[in-house]
N, C-alpha and C positions, 0 to 999 in steps of 0.2 A: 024532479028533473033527472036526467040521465048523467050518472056520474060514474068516471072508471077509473079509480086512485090507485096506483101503484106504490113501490113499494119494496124494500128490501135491497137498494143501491147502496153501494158503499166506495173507500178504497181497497182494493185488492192488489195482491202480489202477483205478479206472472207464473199461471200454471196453476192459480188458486180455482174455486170453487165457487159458485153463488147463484141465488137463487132469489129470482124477481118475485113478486107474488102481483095482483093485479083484482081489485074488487070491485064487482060493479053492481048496478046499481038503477031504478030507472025504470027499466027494460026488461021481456024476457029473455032471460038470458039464454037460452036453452035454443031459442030460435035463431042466436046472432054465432057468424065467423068470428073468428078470434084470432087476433098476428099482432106479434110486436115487433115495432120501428126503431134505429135507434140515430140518432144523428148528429155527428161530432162537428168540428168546430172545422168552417168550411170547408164541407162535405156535405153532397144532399142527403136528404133521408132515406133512409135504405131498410127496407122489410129485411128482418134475418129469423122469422118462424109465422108460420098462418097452421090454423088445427082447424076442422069442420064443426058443425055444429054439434055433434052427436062426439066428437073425437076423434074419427074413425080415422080420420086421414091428417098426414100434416105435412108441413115441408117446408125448406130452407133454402138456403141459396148456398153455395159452393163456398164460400166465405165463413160460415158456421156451423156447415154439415158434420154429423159427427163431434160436434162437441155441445153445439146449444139442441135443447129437449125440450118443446114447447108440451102442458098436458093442460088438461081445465079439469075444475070436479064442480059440474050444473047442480050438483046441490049446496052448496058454497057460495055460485055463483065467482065464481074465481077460477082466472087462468094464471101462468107459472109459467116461467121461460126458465128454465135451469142452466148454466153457463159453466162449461168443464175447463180445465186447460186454458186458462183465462192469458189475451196475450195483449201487450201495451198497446195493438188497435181495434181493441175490442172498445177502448175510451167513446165514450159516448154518453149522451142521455137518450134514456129505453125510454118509449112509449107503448102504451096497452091500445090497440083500438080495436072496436064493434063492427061488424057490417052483414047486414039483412041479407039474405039468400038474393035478393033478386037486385040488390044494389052491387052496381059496377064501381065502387068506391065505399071506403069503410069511412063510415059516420059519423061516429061516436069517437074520442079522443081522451085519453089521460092528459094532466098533466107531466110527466115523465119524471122519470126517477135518475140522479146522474151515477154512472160507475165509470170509475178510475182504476185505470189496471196499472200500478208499475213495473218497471225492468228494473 
């Protein structure tokens, strides 16, 4: 079965550092988009990184520009959302999800990993 575990949430300090990791599993990997979601306690879920299949391309939303770094290594099979400058509404639980080139909605789901940013 298709599985995408993430991984590497924790609590952090504000302005700290951290860095998700996300294995998957299943699937080729190499064929699927890659974005992670994160979604705090009523708030909808909100995409804050998507990378191409190959890498090439990636991007964020105005909200974590400049500080979250989404990368994947397809021989690992694992993508990475890196988080700089970490601020108390960064609070959430990150999810990893897949999605096929030709799918208008990504598939494949983690279960999510939670990070705590304090002030």
């Amino acid at each position: 079965q298709v599985q995408l575990v993430e991984s590497g949430g924790g609590l952090v300090q504000a302005g700290d550092s951290l860095t998700l990791s996300c294995v998957v599993s299943g699937l080729s990997f190499s064929n699927y988009g890659m974005a992670w979601f994160r979604q705090a306690p009523g708030k909808e879920r909100e995409q804050v990184a998507a990378i191409t299949t190959n890498g090439a391309h990636t991007s964020y939303p105005d909200s974590v520009k400049g500080r979250f770094t989404i990368s994947r290594d397809n021989d690992k099979n694992t993508v990475y959302l890196r988080m700089d400058s970490l601020k108390a509404e960064d609070t959430a639980v990150y999810y990893c999800a897949a999605k096929g080139k030709i799918s208008i909605r990504y598939e494949f789901w983690g279960q999510g990993t939670p990070v705590t940013v304090s002030s």
